[in-house]
N, C-alpha and C positions, 0 to 999 in steps of 0.2 A: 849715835848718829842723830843728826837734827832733823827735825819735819818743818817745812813750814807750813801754814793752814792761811788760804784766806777766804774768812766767809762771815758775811754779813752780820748773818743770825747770832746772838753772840750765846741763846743756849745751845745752837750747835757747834759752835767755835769750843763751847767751854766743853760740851762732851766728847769730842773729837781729841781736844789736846787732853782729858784726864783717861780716856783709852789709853794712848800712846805714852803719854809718861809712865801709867802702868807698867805697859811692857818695858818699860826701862829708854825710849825715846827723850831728845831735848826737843822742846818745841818753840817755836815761836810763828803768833798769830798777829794777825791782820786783820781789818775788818774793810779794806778797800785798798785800792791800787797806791793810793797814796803812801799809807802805812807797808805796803810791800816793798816800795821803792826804799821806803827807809831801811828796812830789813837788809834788803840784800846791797845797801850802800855801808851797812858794816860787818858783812857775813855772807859764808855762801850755804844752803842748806845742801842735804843730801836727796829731799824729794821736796816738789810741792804738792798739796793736795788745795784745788781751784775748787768754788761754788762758780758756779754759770751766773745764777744773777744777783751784779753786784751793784752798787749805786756807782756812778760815774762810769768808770769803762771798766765795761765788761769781763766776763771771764771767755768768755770766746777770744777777746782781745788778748788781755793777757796772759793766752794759753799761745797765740801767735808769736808774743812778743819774747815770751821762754824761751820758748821752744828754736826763735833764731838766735840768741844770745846767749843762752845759757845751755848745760849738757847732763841737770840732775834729772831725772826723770817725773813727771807729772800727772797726775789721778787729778781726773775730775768725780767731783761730787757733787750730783745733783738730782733734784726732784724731777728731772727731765727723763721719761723714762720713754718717751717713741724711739723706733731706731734709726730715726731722724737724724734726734738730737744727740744719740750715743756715735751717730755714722762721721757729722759734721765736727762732732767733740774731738774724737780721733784721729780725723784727717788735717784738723786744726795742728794737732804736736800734741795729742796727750797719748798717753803709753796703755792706762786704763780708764774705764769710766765705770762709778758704782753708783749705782740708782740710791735716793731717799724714800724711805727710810730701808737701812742697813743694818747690818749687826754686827757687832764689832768686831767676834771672830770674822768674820770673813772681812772689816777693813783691814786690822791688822795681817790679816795671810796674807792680802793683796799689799800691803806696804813692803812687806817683806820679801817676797815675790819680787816688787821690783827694785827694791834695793839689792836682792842679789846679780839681776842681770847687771846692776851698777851703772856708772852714767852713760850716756849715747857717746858714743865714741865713731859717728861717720863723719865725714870729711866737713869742713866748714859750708856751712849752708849758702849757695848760692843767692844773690841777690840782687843783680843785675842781668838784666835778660836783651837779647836781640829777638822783636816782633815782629817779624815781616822786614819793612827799612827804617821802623820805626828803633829805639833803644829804652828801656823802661829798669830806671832806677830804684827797688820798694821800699828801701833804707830810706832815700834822701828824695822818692814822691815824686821824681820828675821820668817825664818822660818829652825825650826829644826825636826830632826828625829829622830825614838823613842830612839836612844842610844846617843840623847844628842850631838849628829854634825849638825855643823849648814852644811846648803844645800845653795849650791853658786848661786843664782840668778841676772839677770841682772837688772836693773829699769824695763825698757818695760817687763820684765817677773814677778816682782813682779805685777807690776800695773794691769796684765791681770791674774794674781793668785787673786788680791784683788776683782776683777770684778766679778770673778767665787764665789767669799768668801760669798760677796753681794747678790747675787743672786743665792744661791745653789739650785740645781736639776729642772733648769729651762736653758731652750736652747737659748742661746743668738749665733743670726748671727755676720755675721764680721762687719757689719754696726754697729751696738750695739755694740761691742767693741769696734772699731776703735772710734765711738762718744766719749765712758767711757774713754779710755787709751789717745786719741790725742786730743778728744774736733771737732774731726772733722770726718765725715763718709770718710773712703777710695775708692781710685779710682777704677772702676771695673777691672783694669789691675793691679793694686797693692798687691802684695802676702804678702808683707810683715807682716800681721796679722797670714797668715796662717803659716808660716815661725815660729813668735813667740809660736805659740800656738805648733807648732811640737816642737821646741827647749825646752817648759815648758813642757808636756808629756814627753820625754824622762827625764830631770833633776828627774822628781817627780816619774817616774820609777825606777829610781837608788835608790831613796831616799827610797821608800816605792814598793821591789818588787811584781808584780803579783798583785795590787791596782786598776788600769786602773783606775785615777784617771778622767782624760777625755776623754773622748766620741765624735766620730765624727758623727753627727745627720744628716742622708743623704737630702740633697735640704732643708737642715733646719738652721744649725751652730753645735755647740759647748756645751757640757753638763760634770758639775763637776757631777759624779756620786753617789758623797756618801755624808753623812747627816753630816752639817758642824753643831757642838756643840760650844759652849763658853766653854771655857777654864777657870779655875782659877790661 
């Protein structure tokens, strides 16, 4: 079976792939998203195992990105050891998460582990939602209103619309964003989440009057208020 690895560090990259080739594993690493992309444009692995931080996009990202397109199962591996970052890691699409530093028995148990349960085999992942009267596309980024105009949003304000999308009728703080949207929890002096979430309120106002699509949840966070449907 093949592994694939992507991570930065390249002596953790090299001790990672000469574990598993021990056990008799094929590997192939990566040391960025880019070099993944090449990977899987001429092969499919049987697992991934992600580092969280990568240069360019992230491993939050591309644990999201797997996880709706592909069906081998994925281990994060990372120095991230709150259970923050293990909670957001798994709610992302990863199956495991093993903290750094590790030891090899227990990475290889956990590889094999989940190569036995073999790949996710549920239904294709939804990816178009009905919001209210709003329609939200996550594939192709748009979102329109019920007369059919598309609603101009920025990245940072899709990405914390997709966050709410994920997680409907459930109160995520800023720390829980800032993890989902940046891959990292923001500073306590840092407003700029609250800044996006006011900026996405007003746009989804215009869009869908008298909605209140979000809710500010007092000494709590952040709540989409209405029941997100799949779309056809």
């Amino acid at each position: 079976m093949t592994i694939l690895i992507v991570e930065d560090d390249a002596a953790i990259r090299r001790l990672v792939s000469e574990v598993l080739q021990g056990e008799g594993f094929s590997v192939e690493a990566a040391e960025d998203a880019g070099e993944m992309d090449a990977i899987l444009a001429r092969s499919r692995p049987d697992l991934a195992i992600l580092d969280l931080m990568l240069p360019g996009e992230d491993g939050l990202s591309l644990c999201r990105r797997l996880y709706a397109n592909e069906r081998f199962p994925i281990l994060i591996l990372s120095a991230k050891s709150d259970e923050i970052d293990r909670v957001v890691g798994l709610e992302t699409g990863a199956d495991d998460y093993l903290v750094k530093p590790f030891g090899p028995r227990e990475l290889v148990a956990r590889v094999r582990a989940m190569l036995r349960r073999g790949p996710r085999t549920q239904s294709p992942i939804v990816r178009r939602f009905s919001v209210g009267s709003l329609t939200v596309d996550l594939d192709a980024r748009r979102v329109i209103d019920q007369h059919s105009a598309a609603v101009a949003l920025t990245s940072a304000e899709f990405d914390l619309l997709a966050c709410f999308i994920q997680r409907p009728r459930r109160v995520l703080t800023r720390d829980q964003i800032g993890k989902w949207i940046r891959g990292r929890m923001p500073d306590p002096l840092d407003r700029s989440i609250d800044m996006i979430v006011s900026r996405l309120r007003r746009k989804l106002e215009r869009a869908s009057p008298g909605a209140n699509l979000i809710s500010t949840v007092r000494n709590g966070g952040y709540l989409l208020t209405v029941h997100v449907i799949p779309a056809s």
